[in-house]
Every structure is written in structure tokens, then in C-alpha cells.
ChimeraX commands (.cxc) that place a marker at each C-alpha (Angstrom):
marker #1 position 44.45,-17.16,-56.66 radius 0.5
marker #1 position 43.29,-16.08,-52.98 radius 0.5
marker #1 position 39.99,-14.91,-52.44 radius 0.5
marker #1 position 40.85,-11.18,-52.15 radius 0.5
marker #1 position 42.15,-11.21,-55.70 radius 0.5
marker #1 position 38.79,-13.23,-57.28 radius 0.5
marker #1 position 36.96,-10.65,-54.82 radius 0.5
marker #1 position 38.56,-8.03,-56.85 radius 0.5
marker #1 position 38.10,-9.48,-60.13 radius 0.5
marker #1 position 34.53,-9.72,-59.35 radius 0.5
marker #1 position 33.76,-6.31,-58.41 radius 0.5
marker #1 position 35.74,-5.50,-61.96 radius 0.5
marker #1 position 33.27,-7.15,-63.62 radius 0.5
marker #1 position 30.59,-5.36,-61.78 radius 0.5
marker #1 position 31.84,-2.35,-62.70 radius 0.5
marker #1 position 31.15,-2.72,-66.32 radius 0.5
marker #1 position 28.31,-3.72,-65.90 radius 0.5
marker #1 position 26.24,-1.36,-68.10 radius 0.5
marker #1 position 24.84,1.56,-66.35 radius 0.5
marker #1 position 20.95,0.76,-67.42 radius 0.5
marker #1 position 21.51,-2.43,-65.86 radius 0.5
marker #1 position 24.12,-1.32,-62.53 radius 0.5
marker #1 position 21.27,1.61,-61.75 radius 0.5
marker #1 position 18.60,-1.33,-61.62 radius 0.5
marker #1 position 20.24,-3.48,-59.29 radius 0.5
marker #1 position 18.25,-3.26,-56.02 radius 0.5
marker #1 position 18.43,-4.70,-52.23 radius 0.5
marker #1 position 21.04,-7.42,-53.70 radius 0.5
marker #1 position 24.12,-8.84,-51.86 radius 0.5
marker #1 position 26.94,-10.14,-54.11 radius 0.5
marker #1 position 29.14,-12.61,-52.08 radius 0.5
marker #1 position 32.44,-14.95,-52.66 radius 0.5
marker #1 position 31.91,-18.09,-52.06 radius 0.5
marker #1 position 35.06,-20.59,-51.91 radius 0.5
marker #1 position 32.74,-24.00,-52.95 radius 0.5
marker #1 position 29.62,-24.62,-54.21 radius 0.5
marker #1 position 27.17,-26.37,-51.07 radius 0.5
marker #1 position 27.12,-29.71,-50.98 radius 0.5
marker #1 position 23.94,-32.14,-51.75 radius 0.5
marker #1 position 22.33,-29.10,-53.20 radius 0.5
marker #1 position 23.06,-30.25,-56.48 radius 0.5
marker #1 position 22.21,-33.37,-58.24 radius 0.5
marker #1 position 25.46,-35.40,-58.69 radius 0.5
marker #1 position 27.48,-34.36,-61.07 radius 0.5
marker #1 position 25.80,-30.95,-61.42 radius 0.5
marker #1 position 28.55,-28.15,-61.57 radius 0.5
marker #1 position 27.26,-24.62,-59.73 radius 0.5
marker #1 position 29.19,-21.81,-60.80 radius 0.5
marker #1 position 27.05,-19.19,-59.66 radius 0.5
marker #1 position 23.65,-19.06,-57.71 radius 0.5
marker #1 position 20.84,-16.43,-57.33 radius 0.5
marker #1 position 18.35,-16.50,-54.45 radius 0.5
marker #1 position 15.82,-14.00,-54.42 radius 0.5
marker #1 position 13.07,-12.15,-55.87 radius 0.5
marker #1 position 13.12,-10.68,-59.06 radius 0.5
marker #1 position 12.66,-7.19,-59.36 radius 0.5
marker #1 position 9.52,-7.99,-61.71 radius 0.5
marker #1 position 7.92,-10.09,-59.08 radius 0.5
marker #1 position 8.47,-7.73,-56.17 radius 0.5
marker #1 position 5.14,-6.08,-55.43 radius 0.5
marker #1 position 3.73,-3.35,-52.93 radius 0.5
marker #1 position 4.02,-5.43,-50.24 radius 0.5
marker #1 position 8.00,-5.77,-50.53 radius 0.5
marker #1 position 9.65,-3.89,-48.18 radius 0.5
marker #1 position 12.02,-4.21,-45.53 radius 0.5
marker #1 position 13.06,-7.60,-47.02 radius 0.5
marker #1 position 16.30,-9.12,-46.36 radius 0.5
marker #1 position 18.81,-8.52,-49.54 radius 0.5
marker #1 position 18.76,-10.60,-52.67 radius 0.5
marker #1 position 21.96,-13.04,-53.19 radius 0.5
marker #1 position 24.35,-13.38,-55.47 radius 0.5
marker #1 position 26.49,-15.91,-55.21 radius 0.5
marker #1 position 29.76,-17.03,-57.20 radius 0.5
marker #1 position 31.95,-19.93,-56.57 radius 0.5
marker #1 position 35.45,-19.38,-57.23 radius 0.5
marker #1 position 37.02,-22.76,-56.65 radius 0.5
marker #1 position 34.76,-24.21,-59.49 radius 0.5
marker #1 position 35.29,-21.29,-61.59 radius 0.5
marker #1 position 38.84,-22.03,-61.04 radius 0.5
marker #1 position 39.11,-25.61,-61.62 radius 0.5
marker #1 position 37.46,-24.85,-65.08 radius 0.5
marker #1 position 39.72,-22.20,-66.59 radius 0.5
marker #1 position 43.08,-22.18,-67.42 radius 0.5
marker #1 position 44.71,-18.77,-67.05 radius 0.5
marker #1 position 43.79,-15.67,-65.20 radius 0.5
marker #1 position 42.20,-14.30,-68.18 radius 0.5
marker #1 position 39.75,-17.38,-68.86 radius 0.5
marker #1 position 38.88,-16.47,-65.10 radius 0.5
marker #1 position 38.15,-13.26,-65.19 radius 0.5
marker #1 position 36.09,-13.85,-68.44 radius 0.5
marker #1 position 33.92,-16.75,-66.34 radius 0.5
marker #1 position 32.93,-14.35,-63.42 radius 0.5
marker #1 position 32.03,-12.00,-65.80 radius 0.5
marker #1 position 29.74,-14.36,-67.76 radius 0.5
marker #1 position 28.53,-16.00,-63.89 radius 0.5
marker #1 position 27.91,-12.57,-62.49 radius 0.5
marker #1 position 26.16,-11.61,-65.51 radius 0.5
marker #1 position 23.82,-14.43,-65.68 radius 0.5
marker #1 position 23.19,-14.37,-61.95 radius 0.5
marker #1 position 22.06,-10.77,-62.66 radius 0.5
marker #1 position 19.88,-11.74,-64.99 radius 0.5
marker #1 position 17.77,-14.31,-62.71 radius 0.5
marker #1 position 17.78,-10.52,-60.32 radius 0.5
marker #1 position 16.01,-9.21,-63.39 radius 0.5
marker #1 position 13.39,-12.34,-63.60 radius 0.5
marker #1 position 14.83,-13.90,-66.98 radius 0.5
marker #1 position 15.15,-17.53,-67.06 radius 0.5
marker #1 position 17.63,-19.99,-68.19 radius 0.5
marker #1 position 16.13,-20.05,-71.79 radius 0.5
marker #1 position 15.87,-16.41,-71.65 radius 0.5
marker #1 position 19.32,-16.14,-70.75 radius 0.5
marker #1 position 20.89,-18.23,-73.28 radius 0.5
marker link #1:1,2 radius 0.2
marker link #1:2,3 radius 0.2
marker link #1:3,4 radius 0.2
marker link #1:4,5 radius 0.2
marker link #1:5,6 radius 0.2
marker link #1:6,7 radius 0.2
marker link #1:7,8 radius 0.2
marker link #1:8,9 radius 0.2
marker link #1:9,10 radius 0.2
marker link #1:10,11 radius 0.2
marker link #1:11,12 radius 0.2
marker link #1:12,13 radius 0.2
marker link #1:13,14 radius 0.2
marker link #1:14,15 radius 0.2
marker link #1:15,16 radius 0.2
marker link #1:16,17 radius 0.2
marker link #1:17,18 radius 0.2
marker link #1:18,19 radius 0.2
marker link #1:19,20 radius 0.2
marker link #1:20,21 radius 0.2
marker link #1:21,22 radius 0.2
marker link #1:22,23 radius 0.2
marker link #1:23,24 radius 0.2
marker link #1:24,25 radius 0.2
marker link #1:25,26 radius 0.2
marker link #1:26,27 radius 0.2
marker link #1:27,28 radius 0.2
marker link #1:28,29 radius 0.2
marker link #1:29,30 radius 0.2
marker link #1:30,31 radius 0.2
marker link #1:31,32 radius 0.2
marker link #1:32,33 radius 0.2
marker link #1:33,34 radius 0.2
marker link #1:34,35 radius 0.2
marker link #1:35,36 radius 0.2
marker link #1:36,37 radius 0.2
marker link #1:37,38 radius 0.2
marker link #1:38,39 radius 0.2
marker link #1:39,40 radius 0.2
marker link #1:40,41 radius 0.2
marker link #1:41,42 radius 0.2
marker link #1:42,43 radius 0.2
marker link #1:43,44 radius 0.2
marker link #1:44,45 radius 0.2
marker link #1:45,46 radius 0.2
marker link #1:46,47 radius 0.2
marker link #1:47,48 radius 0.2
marker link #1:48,49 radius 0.2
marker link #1:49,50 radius 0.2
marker link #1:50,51 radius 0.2
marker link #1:51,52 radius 0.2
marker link #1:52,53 radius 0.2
marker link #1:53,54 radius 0.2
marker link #1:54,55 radius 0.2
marker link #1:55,56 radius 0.2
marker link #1:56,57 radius 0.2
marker link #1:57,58 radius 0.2
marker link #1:58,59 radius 0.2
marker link #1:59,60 radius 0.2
marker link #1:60,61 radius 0.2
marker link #1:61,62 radius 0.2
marker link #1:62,63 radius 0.2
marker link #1:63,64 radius 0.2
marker link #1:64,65 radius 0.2
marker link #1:65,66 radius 0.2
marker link #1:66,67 radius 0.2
marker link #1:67,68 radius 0.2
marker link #1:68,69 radius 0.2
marker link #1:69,70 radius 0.2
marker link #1:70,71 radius 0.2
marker link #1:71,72 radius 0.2
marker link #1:72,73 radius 0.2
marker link #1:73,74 radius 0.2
marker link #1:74,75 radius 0.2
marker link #1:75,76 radius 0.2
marker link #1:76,77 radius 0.2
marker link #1:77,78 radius 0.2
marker link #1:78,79 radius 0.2
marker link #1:79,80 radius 0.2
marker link #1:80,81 radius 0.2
marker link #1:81,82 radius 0.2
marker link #1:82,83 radius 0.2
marker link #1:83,84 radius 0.2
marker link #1:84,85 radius 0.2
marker link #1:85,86 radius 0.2
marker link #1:86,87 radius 0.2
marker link #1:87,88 radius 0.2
marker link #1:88,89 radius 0.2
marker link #1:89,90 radius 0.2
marker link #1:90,91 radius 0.2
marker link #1:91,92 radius 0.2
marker link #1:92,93 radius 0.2
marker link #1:93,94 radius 0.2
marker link #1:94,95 radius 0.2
marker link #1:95,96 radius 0.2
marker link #1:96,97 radius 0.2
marker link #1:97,98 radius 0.2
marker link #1:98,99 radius 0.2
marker link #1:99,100 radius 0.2
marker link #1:100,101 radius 0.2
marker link #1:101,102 radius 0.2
marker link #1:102,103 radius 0.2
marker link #1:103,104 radius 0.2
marker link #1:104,105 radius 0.2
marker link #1:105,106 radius 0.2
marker link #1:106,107 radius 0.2
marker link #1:107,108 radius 0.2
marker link #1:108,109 radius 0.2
marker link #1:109,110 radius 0.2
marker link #1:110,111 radius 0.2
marker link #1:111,112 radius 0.2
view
């Protein structure tokens, strides 16, 4: 699959993205990545997805003006993990999802 089309598939899944939770998003970039960076990983440590930021509950009076949050999804990992088109578009829907969450200040337990 070429970028475009996981680009697409991405912004699907951000579309259905419940409304309470699409209306919340704020000052947050979502980008396409083709790999995951190296060394910034332990070995053997798969990235699928990766949020850097700060969470909307940990944003105070003082944040303004700040560059946007980040979002970012891998799509060659995704890739090498799924079968089929559909098991794709199923994993950037549960990696865009989770990465979301992190933008809402849960953590990995939390998100499980």
C-alpha cells in the first residue's frame, strides 16, 4: 500500500472517531510516518504509534502559542504485522485511538 492510501485510511479512522472525543482534540498534528526512528527504542521494541505532547489535562494557563501536539503512526510496522487490508485498517484504528488517548493524559494501564 503507498502512503496516500494508509494516509487515507487514517483520516477514516479519524473520522469516527466519536464526536465527544473529535471536538476535544486540540493544537494536535497527526502525521504518516513510513518507519518507526531508529535507536529510540530498546531492541526489539516494536513502535506502532507515538504521541509527543502535552495532555490536554496537564496544559495550564500558561499554554499558549505552543507548537502542535504529535501524533504519529508508522505504517511500515503496521504493515508488516497484518495480513490483509482489513487487519490494517483495523490496526490504525486501534494505534490512532490509543495515541489519542495519551492526547487525553491516560496511560498505558489506563488504556488497556
Amino acid at each position: 500500500m503507498n502512503k496516500n492510501e494508509f494516509q487515507k485510511l487514517v483520516i477514516e479512522a479519524l473520522e469516527k472517531l466519536p464526536p465527544q472525543f473529535k471536538s476535544r482534540l486540540e493544537n494536535v498534528e497527526i502525521i504518516v510516518e513510513e518507519d518507526m526512528p531508529r535507536g529510540f527504542t530498546k531492541p526489539g521494541t516494536v513502535l506502532l504509534g507515538l504521541y509527543r505532547g502535552i495532555p490536554l489535562e496537564k496544559r495550564g494557563i500558561w499554554y499558549h502559542a505552543a507548537l502542535p501536539d504529535k501524533i504519529t503512526i508508522y505504517k511500515n510496522t503496521i504493515e508488516e504485522m497484518c495480513k490483509n487490508e482489513a487487519e490494517i485498517k483495523n490496526r490504525i484504528r486501534e494505534v490512532l485511538y490509543h495515541e489519542i488517548g495519551h492526547h487525553f493524559g491516560l496511560n498505558e494501564k489506563e488504556l488497556e
